[in-house]
VMD Tcl script that draws the C-alpha trace (Angstrom):
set ca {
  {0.00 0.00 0.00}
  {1.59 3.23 -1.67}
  {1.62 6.38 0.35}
  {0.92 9.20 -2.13}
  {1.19 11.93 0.41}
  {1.55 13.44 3.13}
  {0.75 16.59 5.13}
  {-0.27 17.82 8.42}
  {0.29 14.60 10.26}
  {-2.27 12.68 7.24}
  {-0.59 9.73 5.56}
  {-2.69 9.27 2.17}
  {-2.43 5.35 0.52}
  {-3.77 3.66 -2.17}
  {-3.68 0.39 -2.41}
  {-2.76 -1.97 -5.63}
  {-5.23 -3.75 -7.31}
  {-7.94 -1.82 -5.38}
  {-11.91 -2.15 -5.83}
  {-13.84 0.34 -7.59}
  {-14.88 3.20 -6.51}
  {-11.90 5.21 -7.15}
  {-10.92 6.23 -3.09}
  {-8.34 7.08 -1.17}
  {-6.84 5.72 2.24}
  {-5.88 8.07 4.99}
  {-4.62 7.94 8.59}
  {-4.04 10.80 10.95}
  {-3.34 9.87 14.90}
  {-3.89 6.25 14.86}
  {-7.22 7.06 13.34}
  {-8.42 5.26 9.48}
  {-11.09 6.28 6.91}
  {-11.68 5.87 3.01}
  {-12.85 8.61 0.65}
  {-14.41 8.52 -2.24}
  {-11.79 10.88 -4.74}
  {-14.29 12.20 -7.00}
  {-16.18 13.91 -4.41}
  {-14.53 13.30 -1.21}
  {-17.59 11.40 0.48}
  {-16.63 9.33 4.03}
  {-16.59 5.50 2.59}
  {-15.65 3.96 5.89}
  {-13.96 4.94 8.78}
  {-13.78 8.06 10.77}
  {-11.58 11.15 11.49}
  {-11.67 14.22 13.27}
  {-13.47 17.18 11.32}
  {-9.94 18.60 10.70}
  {-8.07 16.17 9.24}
  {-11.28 15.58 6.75}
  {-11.67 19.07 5.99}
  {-8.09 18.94 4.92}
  {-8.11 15.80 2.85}
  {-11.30 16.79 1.11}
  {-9.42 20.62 0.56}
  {-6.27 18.64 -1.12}
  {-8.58 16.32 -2.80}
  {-10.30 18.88 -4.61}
  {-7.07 20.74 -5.26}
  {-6.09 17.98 -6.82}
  {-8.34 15.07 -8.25}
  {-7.38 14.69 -11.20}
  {-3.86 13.64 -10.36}
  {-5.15 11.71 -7.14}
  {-7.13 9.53 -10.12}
  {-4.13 9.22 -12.10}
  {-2.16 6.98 -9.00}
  {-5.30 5.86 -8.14}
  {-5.33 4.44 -11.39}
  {-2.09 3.35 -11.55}
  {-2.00 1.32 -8.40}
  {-4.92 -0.70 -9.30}
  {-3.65 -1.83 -12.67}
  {-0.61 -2.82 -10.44}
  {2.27 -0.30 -11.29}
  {3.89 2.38 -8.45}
  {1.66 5.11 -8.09}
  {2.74 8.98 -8.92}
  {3.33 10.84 -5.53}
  {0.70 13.53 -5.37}
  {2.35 17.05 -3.50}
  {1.10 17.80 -0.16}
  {-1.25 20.40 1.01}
  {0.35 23.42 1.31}
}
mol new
graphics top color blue
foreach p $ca { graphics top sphere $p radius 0.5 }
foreach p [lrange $ca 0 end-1] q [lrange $ca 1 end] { graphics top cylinder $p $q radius 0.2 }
display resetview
């Protein structure tokens, strides 16, 4: 499981081969969700309202190169790093 990013204390994975749909994995102080990329829904998990306001701000900063690892991992080749929130 690729880490793609990181910033503020949020590690952001994706994982090869992963199901559909196209989501992301973060953990922030011991703490796990999933988000959906496209519109940074909670999937599973939880976080404290500040680390998901941040994830959803870098996700919508930038989705279309989140989609591009995500993509990449799941037909099985290293996924692009993705910068950090700045």
């Amino acid at each position: 499981m690729p880490c793609i990013s990181r910033f503020y204390g949020i590690s952001i994975y994706v994982y090869y081969a992963d199901h559909a749909p196209p989501h992301i994995h973060a953990r922030y102080s011991g703490q796990r969700a999933s988000l959906a990329i496209r519109d940074g829904s909670l999937l599973d998990g939880d976080l404290p309202p500040r680390a998901l306001r941040l994830i959803r701000s870098w996700l919508a900063a930038r989705q279309q190169r989140v989609l591009r690892s995500w993509t990449e991992a799941r037909r099985g080749a290293v996924p692009s790093p993705v910068p950090p929130l700045e």
